[in-house]
N, C-alpha and C positions, 0 to 999 in steps of 0.2 A: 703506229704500224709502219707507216712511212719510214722514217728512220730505219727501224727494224731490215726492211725489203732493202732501203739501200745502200748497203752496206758494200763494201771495197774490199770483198774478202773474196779468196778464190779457192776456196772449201768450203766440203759441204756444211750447210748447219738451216735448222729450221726454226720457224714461227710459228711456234704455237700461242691463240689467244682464248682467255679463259673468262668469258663472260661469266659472271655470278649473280647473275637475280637483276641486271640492270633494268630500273623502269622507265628509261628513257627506249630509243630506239636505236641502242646499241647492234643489238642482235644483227636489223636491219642492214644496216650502214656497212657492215663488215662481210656482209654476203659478197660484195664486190672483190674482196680479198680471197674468197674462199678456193678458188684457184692455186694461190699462190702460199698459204695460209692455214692450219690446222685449227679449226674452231668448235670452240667445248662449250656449252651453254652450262649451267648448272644455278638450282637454286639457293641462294642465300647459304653456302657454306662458310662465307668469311676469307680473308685475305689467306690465311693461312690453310684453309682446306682448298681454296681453290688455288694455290701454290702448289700445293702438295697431290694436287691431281694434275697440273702440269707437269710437274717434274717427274713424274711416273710415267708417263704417257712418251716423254720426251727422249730420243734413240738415242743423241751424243753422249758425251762424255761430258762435256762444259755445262754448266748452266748458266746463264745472264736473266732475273727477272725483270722485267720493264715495266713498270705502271701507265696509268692511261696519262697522265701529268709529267712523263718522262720520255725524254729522247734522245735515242745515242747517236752521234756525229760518225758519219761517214764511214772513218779510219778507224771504228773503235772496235773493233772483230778482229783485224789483221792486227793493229798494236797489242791489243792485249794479250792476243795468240802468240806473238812471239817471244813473252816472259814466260808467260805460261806454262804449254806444252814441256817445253825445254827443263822443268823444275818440278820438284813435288809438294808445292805450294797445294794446299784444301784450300784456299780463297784467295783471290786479288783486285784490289780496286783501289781506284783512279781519284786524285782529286774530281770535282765536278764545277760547272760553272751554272749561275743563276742568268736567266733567260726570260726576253719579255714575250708578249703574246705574238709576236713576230717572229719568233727565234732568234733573236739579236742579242748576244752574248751582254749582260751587264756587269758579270762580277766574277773572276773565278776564285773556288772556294779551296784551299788547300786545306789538304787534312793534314793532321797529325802523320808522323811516322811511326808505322807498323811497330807498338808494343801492347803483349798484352793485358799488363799492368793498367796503360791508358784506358785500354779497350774496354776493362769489365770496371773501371772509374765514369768513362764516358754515360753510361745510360743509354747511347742510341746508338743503330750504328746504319748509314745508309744502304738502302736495296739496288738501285738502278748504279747500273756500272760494275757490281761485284760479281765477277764471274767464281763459279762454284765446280768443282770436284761433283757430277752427281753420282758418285758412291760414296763419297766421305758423308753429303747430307743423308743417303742411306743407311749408312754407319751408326748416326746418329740421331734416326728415326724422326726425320725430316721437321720442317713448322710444328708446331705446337698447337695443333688446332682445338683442344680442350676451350679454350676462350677465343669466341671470333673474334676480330677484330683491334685485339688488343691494341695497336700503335705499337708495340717494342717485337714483334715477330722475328725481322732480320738480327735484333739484339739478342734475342731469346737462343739462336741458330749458331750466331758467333760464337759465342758463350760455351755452348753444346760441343763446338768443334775445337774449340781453344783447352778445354776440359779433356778431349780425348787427345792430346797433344799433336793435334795438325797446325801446320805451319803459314804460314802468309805473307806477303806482301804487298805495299803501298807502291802503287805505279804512279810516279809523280808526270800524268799528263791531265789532260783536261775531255777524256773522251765520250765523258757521258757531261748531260745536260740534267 
């Protein structure tokens, strides 16, 4: 959530978080944020219902999801924004780096360059850091929440968008973790 708040961007854009059935004391913990913060409780929808009610809810134009295992650096609002906007890219995303429990960079991970040949050979395709068109995931009739939980969701979305012939690009930085 951290990450998320401090971000180096000087437009609007908001955080939305989308608790799902957590039985820890999630809920709790995030009440401290709620200020700053839009917070959705809901039960056990699965990753892709509880996406898919974020993104619904959510006013901009861009979408970024983040997981709770996920955190975007600083700079990564204002970097991304300025490939972005400027283009009619339906998706864009970053290489990433691998991160210890400290936040201390161990590895960064470069992806592949944007084809989509690789893309539907790949099998997976990362969530944190790919910022989305949310009318093109509209277009597309969002996550696939028929099966919760699957593991391939964000694969399942590419797929969707690369079929309807939207475009993309690999932003070779490192701004999501």
């Amino acid at each position: 959530i951290q990450s998320c708040l401090s971000q180096k961007y000087y437009s609007n854009y908001e955080v939305i978080l989308v608790d799902d059935g957590s039985l820890d004391s999630t809920f709790d913990i995030v009440q401290k944020y709620s200020s700053l913060i839009k917070i959705i409780k809901l039960k056990n929808c699965g990753v892709e219902g509880a996406s898919n009610k974020g993104i619904n809810i959510a006013k901009g134009k861009f979408i970024v999801r983040v997981d709770a295992d996920d955190l975007l650096n600083s700079n990564f609002l204002y970097e991304m924004s300025q490939y972005f906007e400027e283009n009619a890219w339906s998706f864009l995303y970053p290489n990433y780096s691998k991160i210890d429990e400290n936040g201390n960079m161990i590895d960064l991970i470069p992806l592949p360059e944007f084809n989509p040949k690789e893309i539907r050979m790949r099998g997976d395709f990362l969530a944190t850091g790919t910022i989305y068109r949310k009318d093109d995931i509209s277009d597309v009739g969002y996550y696939n929440d028929s099966v919760k939980n699957c593991g391939l969701e964000n694969y399942e979305l590419i797929l969707k968008l690369l079929s309807k012939g939207k475009d993309c690009l690999l932003y070779t930085s490192d701004a999501a973790d």
